[in-house]
N, C-alpha and C positions, 0 to 999 in steps of 0.2 A: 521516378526512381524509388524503389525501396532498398530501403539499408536493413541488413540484418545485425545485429549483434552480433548473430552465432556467426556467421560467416565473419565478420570482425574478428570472434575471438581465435580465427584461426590467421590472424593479419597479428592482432594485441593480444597474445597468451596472456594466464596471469603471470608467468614468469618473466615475461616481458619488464611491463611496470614495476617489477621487484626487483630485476637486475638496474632498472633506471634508476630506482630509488637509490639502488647502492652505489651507483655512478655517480648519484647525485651526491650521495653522503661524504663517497671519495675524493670529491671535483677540489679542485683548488679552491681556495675563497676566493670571489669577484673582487675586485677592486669597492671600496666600499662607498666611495665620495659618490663615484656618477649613478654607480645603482641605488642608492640610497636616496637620491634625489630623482630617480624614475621611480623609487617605492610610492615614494612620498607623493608624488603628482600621480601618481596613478590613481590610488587610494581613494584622491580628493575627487579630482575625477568621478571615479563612480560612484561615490557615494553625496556628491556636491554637485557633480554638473562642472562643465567649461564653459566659458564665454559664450562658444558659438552654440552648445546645447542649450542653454538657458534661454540666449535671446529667441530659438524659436514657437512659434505660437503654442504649438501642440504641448510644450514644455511646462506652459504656463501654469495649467490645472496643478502639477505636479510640484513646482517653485510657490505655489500660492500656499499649498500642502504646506510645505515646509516650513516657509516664515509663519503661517498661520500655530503651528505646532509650537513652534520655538517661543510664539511671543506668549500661547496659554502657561508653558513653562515658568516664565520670568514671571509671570503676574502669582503663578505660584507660589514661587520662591519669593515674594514679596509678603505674602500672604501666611507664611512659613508662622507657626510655632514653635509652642518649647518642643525639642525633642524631634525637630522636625528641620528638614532642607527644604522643602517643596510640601505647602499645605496638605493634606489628605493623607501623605506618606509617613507616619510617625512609626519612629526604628526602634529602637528596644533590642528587641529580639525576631523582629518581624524578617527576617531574609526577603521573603518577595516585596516590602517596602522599600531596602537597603537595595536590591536590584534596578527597581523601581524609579530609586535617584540618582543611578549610575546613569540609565536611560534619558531622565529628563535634560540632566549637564550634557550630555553626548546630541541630543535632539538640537538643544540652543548652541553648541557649538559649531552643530553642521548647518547653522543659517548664517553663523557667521564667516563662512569659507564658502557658498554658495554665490558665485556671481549672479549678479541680479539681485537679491534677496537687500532689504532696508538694513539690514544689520552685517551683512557683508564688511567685514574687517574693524567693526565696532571694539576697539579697547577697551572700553567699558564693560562691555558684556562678556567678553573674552576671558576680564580678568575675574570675573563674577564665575565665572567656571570653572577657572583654578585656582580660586578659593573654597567653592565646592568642594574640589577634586581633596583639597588639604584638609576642609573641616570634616570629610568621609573620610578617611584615612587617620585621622586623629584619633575622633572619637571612637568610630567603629569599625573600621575593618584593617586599620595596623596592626592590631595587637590580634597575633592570631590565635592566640588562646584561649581570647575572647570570642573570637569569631568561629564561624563551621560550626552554623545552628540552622535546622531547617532540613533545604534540599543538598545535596551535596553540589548538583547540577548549578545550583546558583552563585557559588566560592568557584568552582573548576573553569567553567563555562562561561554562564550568564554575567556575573559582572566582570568579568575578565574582555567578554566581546564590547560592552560599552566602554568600560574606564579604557582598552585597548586605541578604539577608534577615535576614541576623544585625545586622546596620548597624541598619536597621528596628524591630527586634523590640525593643531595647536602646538604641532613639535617646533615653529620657529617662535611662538610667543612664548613658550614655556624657557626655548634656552635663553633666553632676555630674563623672563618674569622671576622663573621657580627651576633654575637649571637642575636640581637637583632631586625633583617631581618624578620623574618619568623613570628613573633608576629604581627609585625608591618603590615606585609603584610594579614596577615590573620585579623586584625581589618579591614581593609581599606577592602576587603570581604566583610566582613558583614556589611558593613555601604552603602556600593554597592547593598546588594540586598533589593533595595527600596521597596518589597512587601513584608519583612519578618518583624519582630516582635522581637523587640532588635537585629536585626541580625540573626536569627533565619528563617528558611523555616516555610513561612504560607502556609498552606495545604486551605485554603481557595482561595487563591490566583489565578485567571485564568493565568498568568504566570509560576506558579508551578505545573507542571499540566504533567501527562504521561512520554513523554522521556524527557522534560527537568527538571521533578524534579528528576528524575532518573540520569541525567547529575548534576543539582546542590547537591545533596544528594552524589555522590559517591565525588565532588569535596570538601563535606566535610569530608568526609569520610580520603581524604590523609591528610587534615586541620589537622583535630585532631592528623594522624598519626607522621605527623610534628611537631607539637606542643607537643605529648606526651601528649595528650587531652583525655583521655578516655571517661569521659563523652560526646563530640563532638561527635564519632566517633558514641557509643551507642545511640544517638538521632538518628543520619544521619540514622544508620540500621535502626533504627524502621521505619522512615520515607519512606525512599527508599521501604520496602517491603510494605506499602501502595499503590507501584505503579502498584504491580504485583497482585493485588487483582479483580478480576474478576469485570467487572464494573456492576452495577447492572442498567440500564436506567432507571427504576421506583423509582429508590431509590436513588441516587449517592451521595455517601458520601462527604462531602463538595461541591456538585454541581457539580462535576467532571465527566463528558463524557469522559474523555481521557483515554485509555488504553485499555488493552483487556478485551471481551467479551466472553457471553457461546458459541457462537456459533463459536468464531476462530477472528469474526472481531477486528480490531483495531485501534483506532480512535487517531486522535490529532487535536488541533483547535477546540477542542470539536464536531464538524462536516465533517471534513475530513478523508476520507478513505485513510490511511498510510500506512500499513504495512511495505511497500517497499522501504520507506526513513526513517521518524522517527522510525515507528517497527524494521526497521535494527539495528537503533542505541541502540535502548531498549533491544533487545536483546543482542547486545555484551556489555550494560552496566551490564547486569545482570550476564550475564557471568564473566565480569572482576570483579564483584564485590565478586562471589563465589568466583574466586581464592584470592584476597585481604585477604581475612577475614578466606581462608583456614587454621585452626592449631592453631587459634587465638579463645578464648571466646568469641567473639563476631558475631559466626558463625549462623546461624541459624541452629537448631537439627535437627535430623531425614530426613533430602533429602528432606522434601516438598518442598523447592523451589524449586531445582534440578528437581524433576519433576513434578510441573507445566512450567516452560520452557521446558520440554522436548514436554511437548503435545503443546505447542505454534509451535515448531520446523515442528510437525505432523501435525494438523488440519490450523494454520494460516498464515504460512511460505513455504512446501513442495507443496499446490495446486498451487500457486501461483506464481512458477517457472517451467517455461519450456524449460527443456534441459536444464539449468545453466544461463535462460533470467528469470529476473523479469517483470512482467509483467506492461501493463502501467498504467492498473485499480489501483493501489493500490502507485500512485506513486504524487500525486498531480503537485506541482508545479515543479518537478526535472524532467517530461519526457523533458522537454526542453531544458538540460544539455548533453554536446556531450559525456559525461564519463557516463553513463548511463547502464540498462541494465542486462549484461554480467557482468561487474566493480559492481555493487550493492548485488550480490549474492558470492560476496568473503567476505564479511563479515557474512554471513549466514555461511559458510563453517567454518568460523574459530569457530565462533561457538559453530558450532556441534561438530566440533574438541576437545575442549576444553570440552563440556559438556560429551562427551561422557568417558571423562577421572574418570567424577564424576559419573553418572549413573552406574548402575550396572544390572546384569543378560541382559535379554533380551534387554533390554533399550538400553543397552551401545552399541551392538551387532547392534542392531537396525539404531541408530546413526550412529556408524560407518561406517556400508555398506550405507547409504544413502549420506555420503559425497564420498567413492569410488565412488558412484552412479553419483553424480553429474559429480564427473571427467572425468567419461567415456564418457557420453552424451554433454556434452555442446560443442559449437562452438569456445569457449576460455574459454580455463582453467583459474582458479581464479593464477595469478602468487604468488607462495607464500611471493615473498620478498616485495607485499604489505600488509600482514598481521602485525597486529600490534606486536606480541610478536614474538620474536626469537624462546620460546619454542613452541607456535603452530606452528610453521615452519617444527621445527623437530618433534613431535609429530604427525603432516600430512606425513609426508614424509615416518614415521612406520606403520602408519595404510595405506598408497596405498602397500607399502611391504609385507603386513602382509600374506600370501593365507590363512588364517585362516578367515578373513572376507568377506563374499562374498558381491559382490557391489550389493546392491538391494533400489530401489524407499523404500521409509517410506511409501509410499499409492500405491494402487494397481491402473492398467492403465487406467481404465475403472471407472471412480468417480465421482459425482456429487458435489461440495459443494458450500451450498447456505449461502452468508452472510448477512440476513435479516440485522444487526446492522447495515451495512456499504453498505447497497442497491448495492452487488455488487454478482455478482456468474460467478463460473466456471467450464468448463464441460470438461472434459477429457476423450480423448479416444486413443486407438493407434494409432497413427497419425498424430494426431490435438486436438490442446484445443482451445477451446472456453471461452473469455473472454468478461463477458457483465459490461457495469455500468452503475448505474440508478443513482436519487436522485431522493427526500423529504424533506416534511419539517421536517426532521431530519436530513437531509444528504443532505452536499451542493453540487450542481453541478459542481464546478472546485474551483481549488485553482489559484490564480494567490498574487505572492509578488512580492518585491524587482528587479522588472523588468524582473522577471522569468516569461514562461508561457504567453506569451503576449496576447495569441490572444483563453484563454480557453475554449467559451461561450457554447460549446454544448459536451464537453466530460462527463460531468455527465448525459446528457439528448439519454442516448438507444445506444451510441456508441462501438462496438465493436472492437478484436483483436484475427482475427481468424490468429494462431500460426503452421504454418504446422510443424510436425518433419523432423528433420535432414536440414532444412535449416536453413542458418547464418542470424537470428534476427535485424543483425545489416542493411540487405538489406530488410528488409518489414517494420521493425518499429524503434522506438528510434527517434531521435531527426530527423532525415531525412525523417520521416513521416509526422511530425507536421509540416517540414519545407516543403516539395513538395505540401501537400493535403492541399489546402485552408479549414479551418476551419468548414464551413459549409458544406463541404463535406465529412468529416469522415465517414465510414463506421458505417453506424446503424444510420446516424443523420437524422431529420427531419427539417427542419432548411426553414426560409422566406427567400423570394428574397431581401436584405437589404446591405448599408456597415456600418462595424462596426469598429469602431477605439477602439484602446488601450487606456489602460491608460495614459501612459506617450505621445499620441496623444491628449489626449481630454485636459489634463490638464496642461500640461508641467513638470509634476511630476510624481515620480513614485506613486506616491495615489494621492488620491485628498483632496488638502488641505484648510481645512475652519475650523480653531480652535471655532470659536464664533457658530457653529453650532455641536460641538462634532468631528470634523473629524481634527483627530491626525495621526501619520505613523502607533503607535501602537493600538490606542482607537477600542475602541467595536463596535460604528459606521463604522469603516473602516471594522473591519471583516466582521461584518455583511451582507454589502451592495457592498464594493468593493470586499474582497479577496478571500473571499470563501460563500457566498450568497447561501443559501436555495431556497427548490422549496415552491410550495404553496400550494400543493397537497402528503394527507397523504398517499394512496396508490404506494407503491414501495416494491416487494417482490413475494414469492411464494412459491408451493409447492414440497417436492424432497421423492423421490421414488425409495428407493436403487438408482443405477446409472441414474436415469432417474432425469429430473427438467423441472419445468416450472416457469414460472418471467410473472411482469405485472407491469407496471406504466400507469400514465395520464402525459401525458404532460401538463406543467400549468407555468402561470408564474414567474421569481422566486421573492427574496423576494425585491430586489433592485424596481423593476416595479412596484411591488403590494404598496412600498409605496412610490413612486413617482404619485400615481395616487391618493394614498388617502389624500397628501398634504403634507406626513410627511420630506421631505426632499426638499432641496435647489434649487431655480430655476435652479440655474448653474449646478444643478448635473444630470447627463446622464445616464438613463437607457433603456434598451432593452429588446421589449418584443419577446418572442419567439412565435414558429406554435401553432398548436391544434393535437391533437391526442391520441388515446385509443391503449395500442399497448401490443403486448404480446410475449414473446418469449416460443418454446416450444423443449427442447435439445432431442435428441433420441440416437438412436446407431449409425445412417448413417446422419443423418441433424439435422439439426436446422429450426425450425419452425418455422417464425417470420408472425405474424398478425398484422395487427393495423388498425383501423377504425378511424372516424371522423379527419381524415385527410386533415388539410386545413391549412386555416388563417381566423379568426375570422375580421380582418381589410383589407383583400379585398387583400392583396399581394400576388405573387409568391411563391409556396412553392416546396420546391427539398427534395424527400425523398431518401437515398443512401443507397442502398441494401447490397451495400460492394463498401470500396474500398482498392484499395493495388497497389503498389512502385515498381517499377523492374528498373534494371542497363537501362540506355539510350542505351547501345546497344545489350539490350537481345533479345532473338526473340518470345517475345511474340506472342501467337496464342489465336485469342479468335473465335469461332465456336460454330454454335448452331443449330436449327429449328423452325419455325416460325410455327406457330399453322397450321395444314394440314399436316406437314409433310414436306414442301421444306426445302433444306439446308440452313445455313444461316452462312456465315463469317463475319469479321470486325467491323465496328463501324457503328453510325446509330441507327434508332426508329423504329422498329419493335415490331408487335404482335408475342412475343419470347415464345414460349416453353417452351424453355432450353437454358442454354449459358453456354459455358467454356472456361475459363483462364487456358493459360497452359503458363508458363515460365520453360521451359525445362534449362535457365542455372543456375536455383534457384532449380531444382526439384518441383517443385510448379506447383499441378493443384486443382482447386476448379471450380466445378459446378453449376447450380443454374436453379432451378425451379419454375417456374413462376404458379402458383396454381389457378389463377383468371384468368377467361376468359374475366371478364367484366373489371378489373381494367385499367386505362392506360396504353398504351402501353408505356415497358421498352425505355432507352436511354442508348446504348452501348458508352464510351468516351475514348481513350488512349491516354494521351496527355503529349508532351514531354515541363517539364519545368525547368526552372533553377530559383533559389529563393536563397537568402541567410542564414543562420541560426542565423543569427543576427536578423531575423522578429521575431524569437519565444525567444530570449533571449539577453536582451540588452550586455548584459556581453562575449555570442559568439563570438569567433572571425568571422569576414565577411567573412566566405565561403561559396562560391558557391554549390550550391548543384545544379545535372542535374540528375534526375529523368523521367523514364515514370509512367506515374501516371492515373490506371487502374478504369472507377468506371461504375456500373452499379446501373443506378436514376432514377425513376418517377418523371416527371417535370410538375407542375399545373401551367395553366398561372394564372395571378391575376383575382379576383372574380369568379374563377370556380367551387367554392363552398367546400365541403369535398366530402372524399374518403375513400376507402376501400382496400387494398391490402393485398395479399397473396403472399408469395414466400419460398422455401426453399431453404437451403445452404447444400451443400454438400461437405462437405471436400475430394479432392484427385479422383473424380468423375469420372470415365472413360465415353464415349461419349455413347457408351450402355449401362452404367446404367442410365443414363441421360435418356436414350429414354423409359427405363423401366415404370418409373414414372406415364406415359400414363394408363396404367393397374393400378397406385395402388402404394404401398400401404397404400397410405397418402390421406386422405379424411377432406376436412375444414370444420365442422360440424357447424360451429357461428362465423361472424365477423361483430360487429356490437360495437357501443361505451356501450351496457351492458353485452355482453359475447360475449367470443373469444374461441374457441374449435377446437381441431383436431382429428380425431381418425387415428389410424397407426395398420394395420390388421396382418401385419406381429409379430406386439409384443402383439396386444391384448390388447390396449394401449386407455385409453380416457383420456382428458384431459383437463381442461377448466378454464378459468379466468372470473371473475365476479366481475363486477365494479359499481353495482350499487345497493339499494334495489328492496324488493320486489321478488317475483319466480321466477329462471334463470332454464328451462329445455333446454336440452342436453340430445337428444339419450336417453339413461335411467336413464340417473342422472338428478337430481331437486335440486339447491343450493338456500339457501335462504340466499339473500342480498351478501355485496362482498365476495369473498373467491379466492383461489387456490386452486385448486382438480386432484389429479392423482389417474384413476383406473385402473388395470392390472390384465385380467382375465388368469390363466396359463390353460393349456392344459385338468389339471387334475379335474377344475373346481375349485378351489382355488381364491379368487378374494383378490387382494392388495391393501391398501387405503393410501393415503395421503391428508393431508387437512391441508392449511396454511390459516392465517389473514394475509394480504400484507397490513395491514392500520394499524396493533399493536393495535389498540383499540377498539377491541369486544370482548365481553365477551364469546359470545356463535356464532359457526357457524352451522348450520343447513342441513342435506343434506338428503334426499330422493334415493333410490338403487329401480326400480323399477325391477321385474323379481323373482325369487325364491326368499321365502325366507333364510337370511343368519346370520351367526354365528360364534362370533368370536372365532378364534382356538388362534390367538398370538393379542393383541392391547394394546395402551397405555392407560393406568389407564384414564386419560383423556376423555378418546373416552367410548359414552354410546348410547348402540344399544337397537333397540324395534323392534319388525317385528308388521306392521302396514300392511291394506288391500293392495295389491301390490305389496309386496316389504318389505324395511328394512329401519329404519329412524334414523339417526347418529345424533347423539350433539355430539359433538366438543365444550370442555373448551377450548377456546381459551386465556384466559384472565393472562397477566400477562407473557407471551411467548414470544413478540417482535417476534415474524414471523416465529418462530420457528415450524416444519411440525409435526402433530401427524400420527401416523401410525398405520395399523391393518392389519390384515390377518385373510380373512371371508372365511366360508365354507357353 
C-alpha cells in the first residue's frame, strides 16, 4: 500500500488540527489524579522500559546502554571539582556545560527507574540527583539574572527537556525528599522562556516555531505531568497540535513558515529545508507525544493525528531516504557532523515503529513493512540500543520476527517527488536517486550556525547527490564529501574563480558581531544575512508527470550581496556574490538532463561549472574512459572534445556515465585528484581527522571575461560504455537552451519538456507557453497525450499554453486546467494561483 500525504491532506486539512487544537484548549480539564498517574507511567515507560520490555533479550544491548551510561555519570560526579557537578563540565558561564549537567542527573536517574538496570530504585543515588538538581538551581540557574548566557535554545529548550524528564522520572521521590523541587523548578521554566507571555508559549514567537515549539510544548507537557497540572498539560496539547497543522504559505498563522507542507516539504528557520534534522526531531516528538497522552483525556480523538504523521512518514520522510541514508538536501547545517546519514534515519525507524503500533488496517501493515524494509536495505542498520525507549526496542525486534509482515518500500521504485515549498526534488529509480537543491527568495541557500557547515556557499545553488544502490553512503557522501570536494566544486555547482573565508575567518566569531547595527548570535539580522540567507530570484521549481520531473532556477545573488550593494549593511560586513546562469534539470527513466544557459560572471571572473563530482577510497581503482567526438577512444584525465565519459569504481560498485549533448559548448575537464583535508574545515567542533580521498569531477572551465555560455550534458546512472555510445543515434534531442527556454525532447518515452523563464511566447516543437512556466508532455503509443504545468515563481495567476497538432480533449484533468480547441490545436489555462508550485495535470485525447 502506498500512503500519500497529499491524499491525507485532503482526509486532515490543516484547519483540521487547528480547530482540534481549539477543542482541545476548550475541553474541560480531565480529572487530574487518574490521568496524571497514566502521564507518569507513560513517561517511564518510554523512556525506562517496563518489566516485560526489559527482561527481553533483544532489550538487553539497549538496558546495558543505559546503566553503563548512568554508572560513567556517578563516577563523574565523584570526580567532580571546584566549580563543577560532573568532572569535565565546569560552569561559569559555560551554557553547554550547565546543559550538559542537566543531561548527566537526568541519564543516572533514568537507570534508576529502569527495571532491570543495578540501580533501579537505589535511594542513594536518587537522592544524589536531587541534590544535583538543588545545587544547579542554587548556584546557577535560579537566579535568572544571572542566567540566559550563551545559546538561548539551551535556557528555552535544552535544560528545560533534561531538568523536565528527571522532574517526571522522580516525581514520587521528590514528594518525600524535596516536595517543593519540582514547583520551584518549573517557575524558573517559565521565567526562562523570555518569548512567552506570563510563562506561557507565544505562538507569535520566531523562536516557538515547528520542532522547537513542538520540543517546548511536550516539555511542558511532563511540567504539568509533574506538577499534577492539568490545565498545563491541556494548553501544552492544544499548542503542540498547532505544530502539526499543514503550513499554508499564503496565509501562516502567526507568521509561521516552520513545519510541514501540502506538498511533503518541511521547513524550520522559516527558510530552511529540514526534514532530515529538525523533521527528525518533529517527528519522534510527535510520536512521543502520542504515547504520553495514550489512555489519558487529554488524547486527541479519532486517529487524525496518527494519520497525518503517517502520510508525513510516506510523502516527506520515505523519498528522502536511500537505502537507510538521509539524504544531504534536506539536512542544512548537520551534513557537517561525522554522526550523520545512516545515524539520522534511526530515529525515522523508531518511529514508524511506534506509529505503526497506533495506525491500523492497511496503515499499520504499510508502516511496518517499510521499517522491515529499511532494515533489509541499508549499509548499517539503525542499532537498536540507540533508540530512545526500551519498548521500541522490543516492539522492533517483533515486527523483523513477524513472517506476517512482508518488508516492502511505503513508495514505489520508480517516483518522482517535487518539493516546490523547500525548492528541493528527488528522482528515484532502481538504482539510483537523484537528489537536486535549489533556492529563492523563499528558500535560503545553505544554513551555516554555530561553527557548523563552515564553508556552505553553493549547496543551495543546483547542487546534487547522485546516490547509486547498494553502495556504503558513507564512502561517496556525508561529511567526507564536504571535507575532500572543495566547495566550489560540488556536483551541480556553478561557482566564480574567487577565495572565500568562513565565518569564524572573516570575523574572529562564530557570527558576526556588531550589536549597534542589529547583528546579535541570535537576531534576525544574523539569520537573514549570515546563517541561512536567501536568493534574490523568485523562480525555483517545476513540473512532475507521473514518474517523470523537470526543475528550473536563475541563479542570482543572494540576499547578503543584494544588500551590501544597496548600502543596507556595515562596511565591515563581507559578502559574496555568485556566477550567472539560467539552468534547468530534466529527470527520465535513464538520465538526467541538466541545461543551463547564460552561463558566465557578470564581473569579468572565472567561472567552473561541475557536471558531477564524487569521492572514492585513495586506493580504489578508479577507471574513467570515454570518446572524443569522431569516435577515437579516450581514457584518464585531461580537456577534451568528449562524447561521453565514465566513472567506474569497481571497489564501490559504482559506475555513472555522462553525455556531452553540445557540440558547440567547451570542451569538458576530466580531474581525479588524490587529497587529504581535515574535517575540522567543515566543522569547528570535529575532531582533526585526516580524511585521504580521490576526488573525481568532471567541469567546464571559462577563463575570466569570456563571456556566457550554453551547455548541455546528460548523467547516466550505472551506464555501461555501449549504452554510452548509443547516445549518438538518439534518443535525447535539446530542443532550447537559451536564458528564455530550456527543452529536451526524449523519443524513446514520447517525452517534451521545457522550462521558461521569461515573458512573452516561448515555442517549442509543438508546444507555445506564454510567459514562465514548467511543462511536461507525453504522447503514449495509443495517441493519448499527458499534461503537466507548474509556476516555479508561485506568483501567477494564470499560466497559458498552446498544443499545436489535432485537436484534443480531456478524458481525466484537474478542475484547474481549462481547455478550448483554437485554430491549430488546443489552448490550456492553467489556474495557477494560490498553488506554490504545485503541477496540475490532464490526460488528452
Amino acid at each position: 500500500m502506498q500512503i500519500s500525504r497529499r491524499a491525507l491532506m485532503s482526509i486532515v486539512p490543516a484547519g483540521t488540527l487547528l480547530a482540534l487544537a481549539g477543542q482541545t484548549r476548550a475541553a474541560a480539564v480531565p480529572p487530574a489524579g487518574t490521568d496524571r498517574d497514566t502521564l507518569l507511567g507513560n513517561v517511564t515507560a518510554i523512556f525506562c522500559g517496563t518489566p516485560e520490555s526489559n527482561a527481553r533479550p533483544e532489550v538487553a544491548g539497549k538496558l546495558a546502554a543505559l546503566q553503563a551510561t548512568a554508572t560513567a555519570r556517578l563516577a563523574a560526579m565523584d570526580a567532580a571539582g571546584t566549580g563543577e557537578l560532573f568532572r569535565g563540565l565546569g560552569l561559569g558561564t559555560s551554557d553547554p556545560h550547565l546543559a550538559g549537567s542537566f543531561q548527566y542527573l537526568y541519564e543516572i536517574a533514568l537507570a534508576t527507574r529502569a527495571p532491570g538496570s543495578a540501580l533501579q530504585g537505589d535511594p542513594a543515588v536518587q537522592q544524589r540527583v536531587i541534590d544535583g538538581l538543588t545545587w544547579l538551581y542554587d548556584g546557577y540557574y535560579g537566579d535568572q539574572a544571572a542566567g540566559y548566557y550563551g545559546n538561548w535554545f539551551t535556557w528555552e529548550i535544552g535544560i528545560s527537556t533534561y531538568a523536565g524528564r528527571t522532574l517526571v522520572l522522580l516525581a514520587d521521590v521528590l514528594a518525600q525528599a524535596a516536595p517543593d523541587l519540582t514547583a520551584t523548578y518549573v517557575a524558573a521554566m517559565d521565567a526562562y522562556l523570555r518569548n512567552g507571555k506570563d510563562g506561557d508559549v507565544d505562538l507569535d514567537s520566531r523562536f516557538h516555531t515547528g520542532a522547537n515549539l513542538a520540543d517546548i510544548t511536550t516539555n511542558r507537557i511532563l511540567q504539568g505531568a509533574a506538577l499534577g497540572d492539568a490545565a498545563r498539560v491541556t494548553k501544552a496539547v492544544a499548542d503542540q497540535l498547532t505544530v502539526y497543522a499543514t503550513v499554508d504559505p499564503y496565509a501562516p498563522r502567526h507568521g509561521v513558515t516552520d513545519g510541514f507542507y501540502a506538498d511533503g516539504s518541511f521547513l524550520q528557520h522559516s527558510s530552511v529545508a529540514y526534514t532530515g534534522s529538525y523533521g527528525t526531531g518533529l517527528l519522534t516528538r510527535v510520536v512521543q507525544t502520542v504515547k504520553i497522552l495514550d489512555g489519558t483525556g487529554y488524547a486527541p480523538g479519532d486517529g487524525r493525528l496518527v494519520g497525518a504523521v503517517t502520510g508525513w512518514v510516506a510523502d516527506s520522510f520515505a523519498p528522502l531516504i536511500v537505502e537507510g541514508w538521509m539524504s544531504e538536501i534536506v539536512k542544512g547545517r548537520a551534513v557537517s557532523r561525522t554522526g550523520t546519514g545512516y545515524a539520522d534515519v534511526a530515529a525515522v525507524v523508531e518511529a514508524v515503529v511506534d506509529l505503526s503500533g497506533y495506525a491500523a488496517g492497511d496503515a499499520a501493515t504499510a508502516l511496518a513493512g517499510y521499517a522491515k524494509h529499511l532494515r533489509q536495505v541499508t549499509k548499517a542498520a539503525p542499532d537498536p540500543a540507540g533508540f530512545v525507549s526500551p519498548v521500541s526496542v522490543a516492539r522492533y525486534a517483533d515486527l523483523l520476527a513477524d513472517p506476517a509482515i512482508p518488508a516492502r518500500d511505503i513508495n514505489p521504485a520508480a517516483l518522482h517527488s517535487a518539493y516546490p515549498a523547500m525548492d528541493r526534488s528527488v528522482h528515484r529509480r532502481p538504482g539510483w536517486t537523484f537528489a537536486l537543491a535549489r533556492s529563492s527568495t523563499r528558500i535560503s541557500g545553505y544554513e551555516y550556525m554555530s561553527g557548523e557547515n563552515l564553508a556552505p556557499w553553493f549547496q543551495g545553488a543546483g547542487a546534487h547527490y547522485l546516490y547509486l544502490s547498494g553502495q556504503d553512503q558513507t564512502q561517496a557522501f556525508g561529511v567526507d564529501y564536504f571535507t575532500a570536494v572543495p566547495p566550489d566544486r560540488l556536483a551541480g555547482v556553478i561557482a566564480p574563480a574567487e577565495t572565500r573565508l568562513t565565518v569564524p575567518e572573516l570575523y574572529g566569531t562564530q557570527w558576526y558581531d556588531n550589536p549597534a547595527a542589529g547583528f546579535t548570535s541570535s537576531s534576525q539580522s544574523q539569520n537573514t544575512y549570515v546563517y541561512f540567507p536567501r536568493g534574490t530570484n523568485p523562480l525555483s521549481g517545476g513540473a512532475v508527470l507521473g514518474p517523470y520531473g523537470a526543475a528550473a532556477m536563475v541563479l542570482a545573488p543572494d540576499a547578503a550581496w543584494a544588500a551590501k550593494q544597496a548600502g543596507q549593511l556595515p562596511a565591515d560586513f563581507v559578502a559574496y556574490r555568485g556566477a550567472d546562469g539560467t539552468r534547468s534539470w530534466f529527470m527520465l527513466d535513464d538520465e538526467i538532463v541538466v541545461l543551463a544557459a547564460g552561463v558566465g560572471d557578470s564581473a569579468g571572473r572565472a567561472v567552473t561549472t561541475t557536471a558531477d563530482a564524487r569521492i572514492a577510497g585513495a586506493a580504489d581503482p578508479v577507471a574513467l574512459t570515454g570518446e572524443v567526438r569522431g569516435g577515437a577512444p579516450w581514457s584518464g584525465t585531461g580537456t577534451a572534445p568528449l562524447a561521453w565519459l565514465r566513472y567506474a569504481d569497481p571497489a564501490q560498485g559504482a559506475a555513472v556515465g555522462y553525455v556531452l549533448l553540445d557540440p558547440r559548448q567547451p570542451q569538458p575537464t576530466v580531474a581525479l585528484d588524490t587529497v587529504t583535508r581535515s574535517r575540522r574545515a567543515v566543522r569547528l567542533t570535529n575532531p582533526d581527522t585526516p580524511v585521504t580521498k580521490q576526488v573525481f569531477t568532471l567541469a567546464f572551465h571559462q577563463e575570466p571575461g569570456a563571456g556566457h555560455t550554453a551547455l548541455a550534458y546528460a548523467i547516466v546512472p550505472g551506464a555501461t560504455e555501449r549504452a554510452l555510445r548509443s547516445y549518438a543515434r538518439g534518443p535525447l534531442a535539446v530542443l532550447a537552451n537559451t536564458t528564455a527556454v530550456q527543452a529536451v525532447g526524449h523519443r524513446g518515452l514520447g517525452l517534451l519538456a521545457a522550462n521558461t523563464f521569461t515573458a512573452g511566447s516561448h515555442r517549442v516543437d509543438r508546444l507555445t507557453v506564454e510567459g514562465t512556466a514548467s511543462v511536461l508532455l507525453r504522447e503514449a503509443r495509443d495517441g493519448t497525450v499527458s499534461l503537466a504545468v507548474a509556476d516555479p515563481t508561485t506568483g501567477r495567476a494564470t499560466v497559458t499554453l498552446q498544443l499545436r497538432g489535432r485537436r484534443l480533449h480531456p478524458v481525466a484533468a484537474d478542475p484547474r486546467l481549462r481547455f478550448r480547441s483554437t485554430p491549430g490545436g488546443t489552448t490550456v489555462e492553467a489556474d495557477t494561483a494560490g498553488l506554490y508550485g504545485r503541477s496540475l495535470t490532464a490526460t488528452l485525447r
